[in-house]
matplotlib code that plots the C-alpha trace (Angstrom):
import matplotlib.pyplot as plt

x = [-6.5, -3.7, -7.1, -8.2, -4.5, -4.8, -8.1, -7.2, -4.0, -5.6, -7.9, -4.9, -3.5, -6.7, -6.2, -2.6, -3.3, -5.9, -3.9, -1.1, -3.0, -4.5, -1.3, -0.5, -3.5, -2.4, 0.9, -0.3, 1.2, -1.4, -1.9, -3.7, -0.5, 2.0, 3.2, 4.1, 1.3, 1.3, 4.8, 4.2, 0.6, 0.6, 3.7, 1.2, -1.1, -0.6, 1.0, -0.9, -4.6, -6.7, -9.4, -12.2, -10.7, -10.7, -14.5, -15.3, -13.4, -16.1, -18.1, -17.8, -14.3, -15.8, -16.7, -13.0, -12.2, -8.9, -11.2, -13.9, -13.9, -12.6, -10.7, -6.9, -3.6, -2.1, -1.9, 0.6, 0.9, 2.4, 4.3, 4.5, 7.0, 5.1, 8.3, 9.1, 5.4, 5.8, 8.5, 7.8, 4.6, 6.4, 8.3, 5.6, 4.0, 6.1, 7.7, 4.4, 2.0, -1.5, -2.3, -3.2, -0.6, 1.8, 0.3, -2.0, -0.4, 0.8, 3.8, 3.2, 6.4, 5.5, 1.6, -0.6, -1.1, -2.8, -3.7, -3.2, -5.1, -2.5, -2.0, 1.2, 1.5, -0.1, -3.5, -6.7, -8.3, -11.4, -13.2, -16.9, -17.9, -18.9, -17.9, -20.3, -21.1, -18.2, -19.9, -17.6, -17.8, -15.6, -13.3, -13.2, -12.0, -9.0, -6.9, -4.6, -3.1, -4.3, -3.7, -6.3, -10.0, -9.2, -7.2, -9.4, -11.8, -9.1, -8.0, -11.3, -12.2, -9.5, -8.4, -11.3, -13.7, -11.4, -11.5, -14.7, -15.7, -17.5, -16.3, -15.9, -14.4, -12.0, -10.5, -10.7, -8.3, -6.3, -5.5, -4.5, -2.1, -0.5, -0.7, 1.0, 4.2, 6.8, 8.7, 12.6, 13.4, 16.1, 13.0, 10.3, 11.0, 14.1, 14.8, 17.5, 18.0, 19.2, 21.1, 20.2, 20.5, 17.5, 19.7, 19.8, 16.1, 15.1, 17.4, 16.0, 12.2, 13.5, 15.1, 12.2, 9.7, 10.0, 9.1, 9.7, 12.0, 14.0, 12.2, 8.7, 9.6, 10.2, 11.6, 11.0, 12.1, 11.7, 15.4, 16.3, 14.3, 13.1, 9.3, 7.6, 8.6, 5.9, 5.3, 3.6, 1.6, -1.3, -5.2, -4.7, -1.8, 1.1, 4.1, 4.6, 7.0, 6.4, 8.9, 7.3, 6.8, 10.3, 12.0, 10.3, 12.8, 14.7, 18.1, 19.5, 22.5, 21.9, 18.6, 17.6, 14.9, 13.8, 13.2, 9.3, 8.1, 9.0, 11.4]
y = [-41.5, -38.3, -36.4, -38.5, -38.8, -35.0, -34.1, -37.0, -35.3, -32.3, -33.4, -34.6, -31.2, -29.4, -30.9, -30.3, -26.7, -26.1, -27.9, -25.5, -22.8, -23.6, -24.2, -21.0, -19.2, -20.6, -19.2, -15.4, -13.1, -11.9, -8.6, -6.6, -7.7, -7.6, -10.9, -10.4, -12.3, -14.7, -15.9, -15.7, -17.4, -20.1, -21.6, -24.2, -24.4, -27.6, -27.2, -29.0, -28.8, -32.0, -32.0, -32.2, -29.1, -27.3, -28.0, -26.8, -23.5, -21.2, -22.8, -22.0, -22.9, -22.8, -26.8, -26.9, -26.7, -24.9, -22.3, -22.1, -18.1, -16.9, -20.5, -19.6, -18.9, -15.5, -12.7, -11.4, -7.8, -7.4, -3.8, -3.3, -0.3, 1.0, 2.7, -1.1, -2.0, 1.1, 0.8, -3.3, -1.7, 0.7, -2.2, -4.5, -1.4, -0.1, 2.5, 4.1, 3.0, 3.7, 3.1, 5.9, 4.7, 5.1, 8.2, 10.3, 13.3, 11.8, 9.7, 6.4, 4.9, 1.8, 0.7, -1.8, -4.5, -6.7, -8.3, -12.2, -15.1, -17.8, -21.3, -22.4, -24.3, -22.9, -20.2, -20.0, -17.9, -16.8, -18.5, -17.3, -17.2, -14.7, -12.2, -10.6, -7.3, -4.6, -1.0, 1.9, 4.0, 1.6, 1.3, 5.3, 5.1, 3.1, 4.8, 6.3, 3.2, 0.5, 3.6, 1.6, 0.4, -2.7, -3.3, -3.0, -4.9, -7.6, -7.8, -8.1, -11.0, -13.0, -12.5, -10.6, -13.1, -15.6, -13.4, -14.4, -9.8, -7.9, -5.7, -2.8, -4.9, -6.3, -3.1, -1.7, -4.2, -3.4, -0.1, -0.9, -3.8, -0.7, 1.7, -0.8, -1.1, 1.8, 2.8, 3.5, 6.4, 5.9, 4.3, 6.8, 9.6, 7.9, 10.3, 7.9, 4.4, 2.5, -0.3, -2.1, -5.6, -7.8, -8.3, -4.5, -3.8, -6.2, -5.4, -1.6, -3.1, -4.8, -2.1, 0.3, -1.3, -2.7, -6.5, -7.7, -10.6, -11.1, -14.4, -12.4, -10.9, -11.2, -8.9, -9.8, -8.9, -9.9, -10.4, -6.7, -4.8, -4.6, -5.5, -6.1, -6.7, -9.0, -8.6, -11.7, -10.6, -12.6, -12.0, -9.6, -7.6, -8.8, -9.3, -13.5, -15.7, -17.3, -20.1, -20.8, -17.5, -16.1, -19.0, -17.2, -14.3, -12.5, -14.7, -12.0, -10.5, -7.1, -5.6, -2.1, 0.2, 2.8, 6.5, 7.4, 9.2, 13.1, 12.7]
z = [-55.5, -54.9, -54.3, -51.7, -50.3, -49.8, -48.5, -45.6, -44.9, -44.3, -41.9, -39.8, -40.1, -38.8, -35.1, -34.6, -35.6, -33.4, -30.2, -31.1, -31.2, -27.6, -26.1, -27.4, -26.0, -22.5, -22.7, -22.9, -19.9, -17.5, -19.4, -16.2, -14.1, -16.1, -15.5, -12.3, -10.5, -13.4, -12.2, -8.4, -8.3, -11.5, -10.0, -8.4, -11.3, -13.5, -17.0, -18.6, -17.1, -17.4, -19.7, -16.9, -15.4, -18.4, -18.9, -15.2, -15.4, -15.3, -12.3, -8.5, -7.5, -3.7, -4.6, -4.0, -0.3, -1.1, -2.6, 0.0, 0.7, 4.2, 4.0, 4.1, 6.2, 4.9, 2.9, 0.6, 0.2, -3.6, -4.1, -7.8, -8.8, -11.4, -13.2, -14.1, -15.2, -17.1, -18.7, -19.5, -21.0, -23.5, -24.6, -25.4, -27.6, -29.5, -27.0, -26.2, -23.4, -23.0, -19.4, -17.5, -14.3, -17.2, -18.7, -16.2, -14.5, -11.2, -11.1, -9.1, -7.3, -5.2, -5.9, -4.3, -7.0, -4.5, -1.6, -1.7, 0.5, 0.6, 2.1, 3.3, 0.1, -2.7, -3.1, -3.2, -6.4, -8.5, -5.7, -6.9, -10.2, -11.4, -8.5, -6.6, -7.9, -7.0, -6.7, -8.5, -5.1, -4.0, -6.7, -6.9, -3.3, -4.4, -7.0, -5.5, -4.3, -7.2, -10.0, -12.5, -12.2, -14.4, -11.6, -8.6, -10.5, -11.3, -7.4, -6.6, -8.8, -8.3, -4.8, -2.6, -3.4, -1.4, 1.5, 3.1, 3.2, 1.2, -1.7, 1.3, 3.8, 1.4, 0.4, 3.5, 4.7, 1.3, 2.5, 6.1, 4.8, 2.8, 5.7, 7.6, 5.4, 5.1, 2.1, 3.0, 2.1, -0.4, -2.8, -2.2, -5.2, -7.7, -10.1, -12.1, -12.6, -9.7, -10.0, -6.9, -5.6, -4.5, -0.9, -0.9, -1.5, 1.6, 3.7, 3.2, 3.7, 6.8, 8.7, 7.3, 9.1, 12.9, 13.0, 9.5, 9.2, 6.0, 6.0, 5.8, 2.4, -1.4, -3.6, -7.5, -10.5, -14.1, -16.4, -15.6, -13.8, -9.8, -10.6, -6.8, -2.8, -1.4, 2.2, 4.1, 6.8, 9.0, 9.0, 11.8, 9.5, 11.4, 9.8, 9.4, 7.9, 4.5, 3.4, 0.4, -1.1, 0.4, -1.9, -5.0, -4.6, -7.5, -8.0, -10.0, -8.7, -9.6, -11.3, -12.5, -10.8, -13.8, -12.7, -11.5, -14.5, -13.9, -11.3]

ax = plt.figure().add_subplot(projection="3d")
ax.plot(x, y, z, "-o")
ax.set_aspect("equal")
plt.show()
């Protein structure tokens, strides 16, 4: 009888485990981002997705009129200071980082992590599945922006299939969203940390660049660190308002921006 007892109790153990261990899966960081998409785009993402979309993951999100391609309001540019990725990175390993935009010879300051499509309320993403194919020629052209293929690839898949263009058309209008923004000055070449306030950091973007509003802009960060300023800008690359992604901004009242790597 205690043998029966057991082997039943251990078939009610087996599913808990393995609904742990999913939940668990789901709460892995974005590892290509750093997080710091994860935090801006899953905000409208259910919790807890249903079990029917769970099963229909993997097909063409474009059945969804939110994720028809060419079908949105706005972009988001996303400025990543790669100093805090860096430095995250180290952390996470040990105090060593692999990643060549940690690692390579140039030090990268501000870096294009992407280019959004957004709605007013919410985003469209992964909106064909699989992606068409991107050609390396293109993602060649783009590294010294986006300082990583996985990257470019990543940008691509998730985000430049929403567009409506083509692989070259898409990063094409990459680079003149970044051409359009300028870096102040006091942020271009840090060669200790900087103890800076979100407030500050805006208020630099603002007066930096001719037409951007305060309500047109986000600066992030994660506990400590200064991690992005995300610039709303229409189809045309205008500089635009964005309530909802404006109310994502860092809260904390003072956050650090880490040196760029030989400075």
């Amino acid at each position: 009888m205690s043998t029966i007892t057991n082997r039943f109790a251990a078939l009610l153990v087996i599913p808990t485990f393995l609904t742990g261990a999913a939940l668990a899966q789901d709460a892995q960081p974005d590892s290509q981002s750093g997080g710091g998409e994860r935090l801006a785009q899953e905000r409208f993402q259910p919790r807890f997705p249903s079990e029917d979309r769970n099963r229909n993951r993997f097909q063409d999100r474009s059945q969804d009129s939110r994720n028809a391609p060419g079908q949105f309001d706005f972009y988001v540019l996303a400025l990543s200071w790669s100093p805090s990725f860096c430095e995250s990175s180290r952390e996470r390993n040990g105090g060593r980082s692999r990643l060549q935009q940690c690692t390579g010879e140039r030090p990268y300051s501000f870096v294009v992590h992407g280019l959004w499509p957004q709605h007013e309320r919410g985003f469209p993403r992964d909106c064909q599945i699989p992606a068409p194919r991107l050609p390396r020629s293109i993602v060649n052209t783009m590294l010294d922006i986006m300082p990583s293929p996985r990257l470019v690839f990543n940008q691509w898949d998730r985000h430049g299939t929403c567009t409506g263009l083509n692989g070259q058309q898409y990063f094409d209008i990459v680079r003149k969203a970044r051409e359009t923004v300028r870096i102040p000055a006091q942020y271009q070449d840090i060669s200790a940390y900087l103890a800076v306030t979100p407030g500050e950091v805006e208020k630099a973007f603002v007066e930096a660049n001719p037409g951007l509003s305060p309500d047109a802009i986000a600066v992030t960060c994660d506990h400590r660190r200064l991690s992005e300023v995300r610039i709303c800008m229409s189809k045309d690359l205008q500089f635009r308002d964005c309530a909802e992604v404006d109310r994502r901004s860092c809260r904390s009242e003072k956050v650090m921006m880490p040196p760029v790597r030989g400075g």
